[in-house]
C-alpha positions as CSV (number, residue, x, y, z in Angstrom):
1,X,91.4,112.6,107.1
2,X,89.8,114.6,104.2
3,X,91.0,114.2,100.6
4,X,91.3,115.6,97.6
5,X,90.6,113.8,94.1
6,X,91.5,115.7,90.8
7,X,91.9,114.2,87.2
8,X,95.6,113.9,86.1
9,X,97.3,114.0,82.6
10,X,100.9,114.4,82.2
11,X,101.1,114.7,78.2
12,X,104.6,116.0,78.0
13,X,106.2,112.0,78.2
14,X,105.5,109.0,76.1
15,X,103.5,107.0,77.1
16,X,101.8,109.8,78.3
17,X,100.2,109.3,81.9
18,X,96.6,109.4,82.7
19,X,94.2,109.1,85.5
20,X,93.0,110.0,88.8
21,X,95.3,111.9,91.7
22,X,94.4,111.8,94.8
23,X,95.9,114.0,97.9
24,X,95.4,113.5,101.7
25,X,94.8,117.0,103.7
26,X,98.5,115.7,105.3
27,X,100.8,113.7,103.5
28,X,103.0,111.0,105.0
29,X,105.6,111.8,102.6
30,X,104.7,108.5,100.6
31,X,103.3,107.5,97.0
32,X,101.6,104.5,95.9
33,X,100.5,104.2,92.0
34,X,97.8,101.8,91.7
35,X,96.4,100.1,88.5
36,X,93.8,98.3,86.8
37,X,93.1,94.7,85.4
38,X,93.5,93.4,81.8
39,X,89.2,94.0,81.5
40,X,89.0,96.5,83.8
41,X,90.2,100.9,84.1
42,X,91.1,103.4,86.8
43,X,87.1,103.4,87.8
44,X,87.3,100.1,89.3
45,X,85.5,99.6,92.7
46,X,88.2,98.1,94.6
47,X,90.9,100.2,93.4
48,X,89.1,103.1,94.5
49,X,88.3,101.2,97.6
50,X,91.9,100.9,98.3
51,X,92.5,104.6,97.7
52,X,90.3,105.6,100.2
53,X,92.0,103.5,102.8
54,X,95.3,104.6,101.7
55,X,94.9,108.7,101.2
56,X,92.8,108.3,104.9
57,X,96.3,107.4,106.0
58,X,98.1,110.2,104.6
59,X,99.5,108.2,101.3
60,X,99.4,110.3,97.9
61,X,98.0,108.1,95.4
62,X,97.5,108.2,91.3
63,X,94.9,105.8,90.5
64,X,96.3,105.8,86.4
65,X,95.0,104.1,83.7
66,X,97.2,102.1,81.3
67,X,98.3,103.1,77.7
68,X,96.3,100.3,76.1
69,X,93.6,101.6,77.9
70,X,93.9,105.4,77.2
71,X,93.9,104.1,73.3
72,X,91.0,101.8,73.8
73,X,87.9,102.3,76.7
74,X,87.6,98.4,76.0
75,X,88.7,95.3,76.2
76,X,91.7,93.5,76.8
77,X,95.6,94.3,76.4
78,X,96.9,92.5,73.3
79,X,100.5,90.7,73.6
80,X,102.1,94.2,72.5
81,X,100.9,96.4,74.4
82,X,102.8,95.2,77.7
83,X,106.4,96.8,76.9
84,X,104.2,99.9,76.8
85,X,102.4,99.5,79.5
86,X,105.5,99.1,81.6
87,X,106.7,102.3,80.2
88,X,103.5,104.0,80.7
89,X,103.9,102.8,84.8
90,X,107.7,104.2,84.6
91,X,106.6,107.6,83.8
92,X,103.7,107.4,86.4
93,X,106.3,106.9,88.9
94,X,108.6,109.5,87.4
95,X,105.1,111.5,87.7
96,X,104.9,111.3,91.3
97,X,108.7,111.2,92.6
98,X,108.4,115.2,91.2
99,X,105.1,115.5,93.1
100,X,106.7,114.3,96.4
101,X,109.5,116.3,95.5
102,X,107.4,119.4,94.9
103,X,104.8,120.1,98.0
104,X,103.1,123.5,98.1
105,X,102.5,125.5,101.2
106,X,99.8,123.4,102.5
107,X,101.1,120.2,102.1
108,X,99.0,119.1,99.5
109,X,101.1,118.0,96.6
110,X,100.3,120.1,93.7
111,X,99.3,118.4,89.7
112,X,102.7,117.7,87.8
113,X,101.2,120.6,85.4
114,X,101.1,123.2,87.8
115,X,105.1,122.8,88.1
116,X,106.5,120.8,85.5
117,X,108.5,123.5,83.1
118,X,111.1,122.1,81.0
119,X,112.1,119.5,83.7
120,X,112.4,121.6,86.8
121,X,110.2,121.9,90.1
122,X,108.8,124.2,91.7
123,X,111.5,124.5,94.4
124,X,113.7,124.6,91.2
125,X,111.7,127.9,90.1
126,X,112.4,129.6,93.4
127,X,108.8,127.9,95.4
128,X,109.9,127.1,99.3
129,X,111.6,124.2,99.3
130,X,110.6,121.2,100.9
131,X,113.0,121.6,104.7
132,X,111.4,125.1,105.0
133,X,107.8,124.1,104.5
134,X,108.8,121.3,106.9
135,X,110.1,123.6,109.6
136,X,106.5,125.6,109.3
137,X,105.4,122.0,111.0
138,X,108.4,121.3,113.1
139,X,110.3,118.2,112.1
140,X,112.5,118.6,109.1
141,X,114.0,115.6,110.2
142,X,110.6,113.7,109.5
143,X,111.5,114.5,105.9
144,X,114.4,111.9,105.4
145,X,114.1,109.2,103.0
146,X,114.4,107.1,106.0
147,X,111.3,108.2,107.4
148,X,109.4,107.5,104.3
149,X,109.2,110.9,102.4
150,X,110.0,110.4,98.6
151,X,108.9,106.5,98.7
152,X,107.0,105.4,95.9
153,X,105.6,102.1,95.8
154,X,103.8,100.4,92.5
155,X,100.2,98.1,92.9
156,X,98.2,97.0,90.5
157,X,94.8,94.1,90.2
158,X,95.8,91.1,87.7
159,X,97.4,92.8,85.2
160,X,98.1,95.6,86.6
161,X,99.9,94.0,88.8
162,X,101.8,91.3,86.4
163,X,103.5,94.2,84.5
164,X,104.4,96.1,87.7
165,X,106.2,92.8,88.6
166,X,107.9,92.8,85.3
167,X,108.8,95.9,85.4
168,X,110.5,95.7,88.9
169,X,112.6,92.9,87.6
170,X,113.3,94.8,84.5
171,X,114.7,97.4,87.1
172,X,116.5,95.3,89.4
173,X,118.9,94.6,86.1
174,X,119.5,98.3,86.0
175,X,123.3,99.7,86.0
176,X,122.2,102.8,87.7
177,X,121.3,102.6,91.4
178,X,118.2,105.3,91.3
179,X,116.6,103.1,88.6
180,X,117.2,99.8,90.6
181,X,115.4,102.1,93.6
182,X,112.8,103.8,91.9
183,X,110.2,101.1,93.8
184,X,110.3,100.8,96.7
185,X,107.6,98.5,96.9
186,X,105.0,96.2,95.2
187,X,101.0,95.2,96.3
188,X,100.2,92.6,94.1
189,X,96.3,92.2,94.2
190,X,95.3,88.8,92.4
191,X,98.4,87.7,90.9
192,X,97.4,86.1,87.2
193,X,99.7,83.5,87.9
194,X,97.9,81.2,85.1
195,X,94.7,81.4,82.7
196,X,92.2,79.5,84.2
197,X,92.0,75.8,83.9
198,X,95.5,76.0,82.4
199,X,98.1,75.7,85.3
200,X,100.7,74.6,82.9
201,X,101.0,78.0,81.5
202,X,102.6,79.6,84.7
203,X,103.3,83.5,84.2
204,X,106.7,83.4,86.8
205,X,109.8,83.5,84.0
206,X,110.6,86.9,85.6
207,X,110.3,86.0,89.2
208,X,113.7,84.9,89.7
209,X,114.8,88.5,89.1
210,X,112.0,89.9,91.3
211,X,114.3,92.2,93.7
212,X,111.5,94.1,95.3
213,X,109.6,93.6,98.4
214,X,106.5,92.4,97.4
215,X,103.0,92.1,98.8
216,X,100.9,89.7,97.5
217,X,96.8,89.8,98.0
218,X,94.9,86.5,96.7
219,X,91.7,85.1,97.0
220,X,91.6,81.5,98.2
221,X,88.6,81.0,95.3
222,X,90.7,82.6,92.3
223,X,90.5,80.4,89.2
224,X,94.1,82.3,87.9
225,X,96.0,80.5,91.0
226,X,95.3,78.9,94.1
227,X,97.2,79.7,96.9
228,X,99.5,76.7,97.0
229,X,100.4,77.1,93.9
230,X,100.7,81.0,94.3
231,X,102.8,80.0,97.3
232,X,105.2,77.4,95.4
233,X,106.1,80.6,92.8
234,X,106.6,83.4,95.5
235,X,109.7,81.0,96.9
236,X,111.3,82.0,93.0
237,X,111.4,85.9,94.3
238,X,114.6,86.5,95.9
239,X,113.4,89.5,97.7
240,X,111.4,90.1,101.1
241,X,107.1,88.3,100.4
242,X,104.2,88.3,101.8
243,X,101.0,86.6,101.3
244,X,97.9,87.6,102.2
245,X,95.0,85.0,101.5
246,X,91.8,86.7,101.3
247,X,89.1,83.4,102.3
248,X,86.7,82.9,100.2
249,X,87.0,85.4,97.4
250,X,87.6,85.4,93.8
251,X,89.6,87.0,91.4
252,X,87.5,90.2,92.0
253,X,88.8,90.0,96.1
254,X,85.0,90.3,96.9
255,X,84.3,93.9,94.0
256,X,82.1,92.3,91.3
257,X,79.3,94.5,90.5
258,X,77.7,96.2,93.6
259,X,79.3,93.9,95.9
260,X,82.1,95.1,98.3
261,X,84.5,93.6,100.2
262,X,83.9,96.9,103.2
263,X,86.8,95.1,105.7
264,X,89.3,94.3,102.8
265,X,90.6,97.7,102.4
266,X,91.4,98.2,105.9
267,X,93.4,94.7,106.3
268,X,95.3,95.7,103.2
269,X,96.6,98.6,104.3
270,X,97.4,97.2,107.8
271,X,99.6,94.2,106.1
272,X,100.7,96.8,103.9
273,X,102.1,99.2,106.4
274,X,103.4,96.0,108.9
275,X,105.4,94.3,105.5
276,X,107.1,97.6,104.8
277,X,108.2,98.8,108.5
278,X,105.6,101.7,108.3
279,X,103.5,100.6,111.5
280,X,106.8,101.1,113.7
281,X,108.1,104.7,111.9
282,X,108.1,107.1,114.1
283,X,106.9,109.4,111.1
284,X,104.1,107.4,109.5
285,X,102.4,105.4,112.3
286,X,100.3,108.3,113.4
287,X,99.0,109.3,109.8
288,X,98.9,105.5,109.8
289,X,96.4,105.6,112.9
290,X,98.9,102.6,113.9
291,X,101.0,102.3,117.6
292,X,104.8,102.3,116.8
């Protein structure tokens, strides 16, 4: 399925959002936002590995860099930069609920800047709306939140992925239902779950408030968490888990340099769609390339 990759910059919220938008040629009606490790940016060879696999199957998918590293092109996040970096991913998800919200006439879904005027959509400006550019294709009904369309769901690598955790919990504590929804899922690629050789100093004090379904991806050679003990902390989150042990990889999942993992991306996205219900929606499973 051909796609379409343009650079993205939504200025107009602090912290602003930055990176890398990708659209398939026909949506599924889903999001995924996807970012970087505590070393790493938007550039890095397995997330763009993943985005492939995930825009082939029809997901829309902003491949954003953090705030710490929109005001630094190196090195790591320092202990205050993660309340901003949580903010930064609540406004990437703000950032693509309005895209989903907002297709053009094509179906691709157009850059936040091409609709965003004081807070209102395009269907707000008088565009089509989303149920007539549906009935061009013939199922409005495979518009309904049921069936996938307005999902967003939050990944990141290391710690990326730590702060997308946090700030799911954050949400879960939420008095307003649509913040407690805004995810509605979370692929969690090399959990940090402690610095190396330093088990004692477990990262899970938010993982009893952890109300999101969550997939987890690990390699059985990573030095921040072997699977047992990656196991023994997932049993804290009181929401639907998944582990998927990748054998024999690292903390890189097999991307370090010009190396590749080529299967990895695939099997992600298949665990991914199984763990959420996608293989079985009637809506999604052919995008997919799944049987329902």
């Amino acid at each position: 399925m051909p796609t379409s990759v343009r650079d993205f910059a939504d200025s107009t919220v602090d912290p602003p959002v930055r990176g890398f938008l990708h659209t398939p040629e026909t949506s599924n009606g889903a999001a995924l936002v996807l970012t970087h490790g505590a070393g790493g940016n938007a550039q890095a060879p397995l997330l763009r590995a993943l985005v492939e696999a995930f825009t082939a199957a029809g997901f829309t998918v902003l491949r954003c860099n953090l705030p710490y590293r929109q005001a630094r092109s190196f090195g790591p996040p320092g202990p205050s930069d993660a309340a901003r970096d949580r903010a930064g991913l609540k406004n990437a998800i703000a950032c693509m609920k309005k895209i989903l919200r907002a297709p053009t006439q094509n179906g691709d879904a157009p850059l936040l800047a091409d609709f965003a005027r004081d807070g209102k959509t395009k269907e707000d400006m008088g565009a089509p709306s989303l149920s007539r550019s549906l009935r061009q294709g013939g199922d409005v009904d495979s518009a309904s939140p049921a069936n996938g369309w307005g999902k967003v769901y939050l990944g990141g690598h290391s710690y990326g992925g730590r702060q997308s955790s946090m700030l799911c919990a954050e949400l879960s504590a939420a008095s307003d239902p649509a913040e407690r929804d805004l995810v509605s899922g979370l692929l969690l690629l090399s959990y940090p779950l402690h610095p190396p050789r330093h088990p004692e100093q477990q990262r899970t004090q938010h993982l009893p408030d952890l109300r999101t379904p969550t997939l987890f991806v690990h390699g059985t050679r990573d030095p921040f968490g072997s699977i047992p003990e990656l196991e023994r902390a997932i049993k804290m989150i009181p929401a639907p888990t998944k582990l998927l042990a990748v054998e024999g990889a690292g903390h890189d999942l097999g991307f370090k340099g010009k190396g590749t993992n080529a299967a990895l991306p695939a099997q992600i996205l298949a665990e991914f769609a199984a763990f959420f219900g996608l293989s079985s929606d009637s809506g999604l499973s052919s995008a997919l390339g799944l049987s329902s």
